[in-house]
C-alpha positions in Angstrom: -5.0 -11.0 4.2 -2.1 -10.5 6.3 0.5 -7.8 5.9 3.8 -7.8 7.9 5.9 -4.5 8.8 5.4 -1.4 10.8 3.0 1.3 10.0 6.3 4.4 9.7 7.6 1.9 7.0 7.3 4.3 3.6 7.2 1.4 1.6 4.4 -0.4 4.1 2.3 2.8 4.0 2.2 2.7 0.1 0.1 -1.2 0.8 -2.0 0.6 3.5 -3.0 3.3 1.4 -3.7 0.7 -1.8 -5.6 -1.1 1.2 -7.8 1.9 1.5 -8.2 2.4 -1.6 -9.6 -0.8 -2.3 -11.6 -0.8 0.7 -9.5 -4.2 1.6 -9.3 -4.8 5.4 -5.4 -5.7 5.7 -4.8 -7.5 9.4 -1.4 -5.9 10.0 1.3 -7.3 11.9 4.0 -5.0 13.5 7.7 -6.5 11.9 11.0 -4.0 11.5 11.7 -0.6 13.1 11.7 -0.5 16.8 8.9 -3.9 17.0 10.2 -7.5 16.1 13.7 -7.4 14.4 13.3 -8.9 10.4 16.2 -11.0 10.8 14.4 -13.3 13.3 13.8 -16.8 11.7 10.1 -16.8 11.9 10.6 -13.6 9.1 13.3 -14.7 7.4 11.1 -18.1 6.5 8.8 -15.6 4.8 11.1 -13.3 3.0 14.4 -14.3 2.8 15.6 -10.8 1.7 14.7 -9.5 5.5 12.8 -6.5 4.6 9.1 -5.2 5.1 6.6 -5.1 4.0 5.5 -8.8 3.1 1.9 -10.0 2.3 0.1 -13.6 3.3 -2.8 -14.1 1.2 -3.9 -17.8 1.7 -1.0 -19.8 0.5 1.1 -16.6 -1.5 3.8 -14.9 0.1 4.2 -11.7 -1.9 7.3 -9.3 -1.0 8.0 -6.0 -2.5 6.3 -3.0 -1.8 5.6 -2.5 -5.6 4.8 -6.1 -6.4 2.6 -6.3 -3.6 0.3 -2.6 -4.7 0.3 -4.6 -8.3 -1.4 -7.7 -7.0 -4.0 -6.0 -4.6 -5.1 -3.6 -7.8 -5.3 -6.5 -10.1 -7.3 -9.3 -7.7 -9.4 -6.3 -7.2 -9.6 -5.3 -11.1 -9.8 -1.5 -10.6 -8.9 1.0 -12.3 -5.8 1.7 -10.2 -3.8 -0.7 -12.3 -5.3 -0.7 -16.1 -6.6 -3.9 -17.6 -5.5 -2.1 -20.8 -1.7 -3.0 -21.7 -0.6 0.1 -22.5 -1.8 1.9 -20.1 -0.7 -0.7 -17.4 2.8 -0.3 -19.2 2.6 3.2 -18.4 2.1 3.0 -14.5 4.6 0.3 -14.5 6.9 2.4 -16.0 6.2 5.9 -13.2 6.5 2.9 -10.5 9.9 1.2 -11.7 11.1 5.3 -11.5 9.7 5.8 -8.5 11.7 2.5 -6.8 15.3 3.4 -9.0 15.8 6.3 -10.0 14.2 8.5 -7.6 14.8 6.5 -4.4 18.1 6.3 -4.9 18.0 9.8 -5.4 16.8 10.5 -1.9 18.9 7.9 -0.1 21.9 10.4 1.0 20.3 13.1 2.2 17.4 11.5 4.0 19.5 8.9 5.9 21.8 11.4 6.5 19.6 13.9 7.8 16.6 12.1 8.9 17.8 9.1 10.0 20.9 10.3 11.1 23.0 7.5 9.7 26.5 7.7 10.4 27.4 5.8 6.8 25.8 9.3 5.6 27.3 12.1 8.0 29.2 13.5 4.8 28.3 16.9 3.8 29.4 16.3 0.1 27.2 13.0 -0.4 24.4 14.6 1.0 24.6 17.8 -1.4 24.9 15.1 -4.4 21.4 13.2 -3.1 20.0 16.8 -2.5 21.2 17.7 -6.4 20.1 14.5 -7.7 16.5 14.4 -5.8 16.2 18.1 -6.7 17.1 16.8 -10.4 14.3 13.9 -10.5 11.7 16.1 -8.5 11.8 18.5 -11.1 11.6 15.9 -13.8 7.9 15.3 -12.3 7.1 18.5 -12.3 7.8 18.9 -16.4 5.9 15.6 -16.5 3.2 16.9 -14.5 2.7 19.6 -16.4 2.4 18.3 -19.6 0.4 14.7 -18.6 -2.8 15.9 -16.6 -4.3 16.0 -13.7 -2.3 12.5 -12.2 0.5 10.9 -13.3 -0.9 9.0 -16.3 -3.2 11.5 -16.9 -6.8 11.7 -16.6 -6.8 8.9 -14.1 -5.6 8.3 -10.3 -3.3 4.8 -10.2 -0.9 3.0 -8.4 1.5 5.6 -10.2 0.2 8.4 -7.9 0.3 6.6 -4.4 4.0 5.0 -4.5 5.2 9.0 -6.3 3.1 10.7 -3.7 4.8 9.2 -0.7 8.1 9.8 -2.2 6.9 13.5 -2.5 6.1 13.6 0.8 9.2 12.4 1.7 10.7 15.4 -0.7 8.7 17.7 1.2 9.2 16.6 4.7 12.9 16.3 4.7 15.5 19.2 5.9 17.1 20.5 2.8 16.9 22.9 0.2 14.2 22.5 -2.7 12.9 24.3 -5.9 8.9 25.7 -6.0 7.8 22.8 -7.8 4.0 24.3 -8.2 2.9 21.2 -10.4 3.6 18.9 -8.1 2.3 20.8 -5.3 -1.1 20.9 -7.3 -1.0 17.3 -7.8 -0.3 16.6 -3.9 -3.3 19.1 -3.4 -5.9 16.9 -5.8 -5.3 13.9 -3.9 -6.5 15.1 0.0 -9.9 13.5 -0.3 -8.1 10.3 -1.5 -9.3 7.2 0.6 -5.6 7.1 2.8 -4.5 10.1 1.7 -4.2 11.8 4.7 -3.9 8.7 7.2 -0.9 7.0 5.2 0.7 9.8 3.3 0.5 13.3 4.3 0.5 11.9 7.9 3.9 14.1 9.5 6.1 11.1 9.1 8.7 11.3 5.8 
């Protein structure tokens, strides 16, 4: 298997770290950032939408970070995405938040401040992203609190790899943030995690 995009990519680092968990060897090729530009033909044959990361497995393309996690977990038929409907239903449900709500929660502040995106230099949007991530953060924690140990409970899942990155993300970026000791806890479990440290908690947001 064949994965395209570069290894800062937040959204490529949540394949690498299902990779690892899997104990799949992904051959990754560098596409985005400061490599080979995604609006080169070549890439644009392959995903259309001109975004990393993108997976080549035989004769499937698969795009979208999400989609892509899904796939790996179910060829693989582990536990990190539930054979059982309702619990499936329930990771889908903490990884369709994870994509809406609470990335576009985070989109102000951090291209503001991290990326340093011009589109973004206003103080006043960035204090809404920084209200609005604080918000959904928050959210977690209550959630945290009351569901377990992980996300859906007793069990680590896809839930847990594409919410951890965002927390890291949370964590790493200059602003203002609540003690959120739940979610703290839950970042803590996860450090002996296959890819844990080498795609998550690795110093890059």
């Amino acid at each position: 298997m064949k994965l395209l995009g570069q290894p800062n990519s937040i959204n490529v680092r949540k394949v690498l770290w299902t990779g690892a968990e899997l104990g799949l060897a992904l051959d990754r090729e560098d596409w985005g950032g400061a490599t080979r530009t995604t609006s080169d033909p070549d890439f644009l044959r392959l995903n259309p939408k001109g975004l990393v990361p993108v997976l080549i497995d035989g004769g499937l393309v698969l795009s979208e970070s999400n989609a892509i996690c899904r796939y790996l977990a179910s060829k693989c038929e582990t536990s990190l995405f539930s054979v059982d409907p309702a619990k499936r239903a329930q990771i889908d449900a903490w990884m369709d938040w994870q994509v809406s709500d609470l990335n576009n929660a985070w989109r102000g502040v951090f291209m503001g401040r991290v990326r340093k995106h011009p589109k973004f230099a206003d103080i006043a949007v960035q204090d809404e992203s920084i209200a609005s991530w604080n918000t959904a953060m928050s959210l977690l924690e209550n959630h945290l609190q009351r569901a377990g140990p992980f996300i859906c409970g007793d069990a680590f899942t896809l839930a847990d790899i594409v919410l951890a990155l965002s927390t890291n993300r949370w964590e790493m970026t200059p602003m203002e943030r609540p003690d959120l000791p739940a979610v703290s806890e839950w970042m803590g479990r996860m450090s002996d995690r296959p890819g844990f440290e080498q795609f998550c908690r690795n110093g890059v947001a």
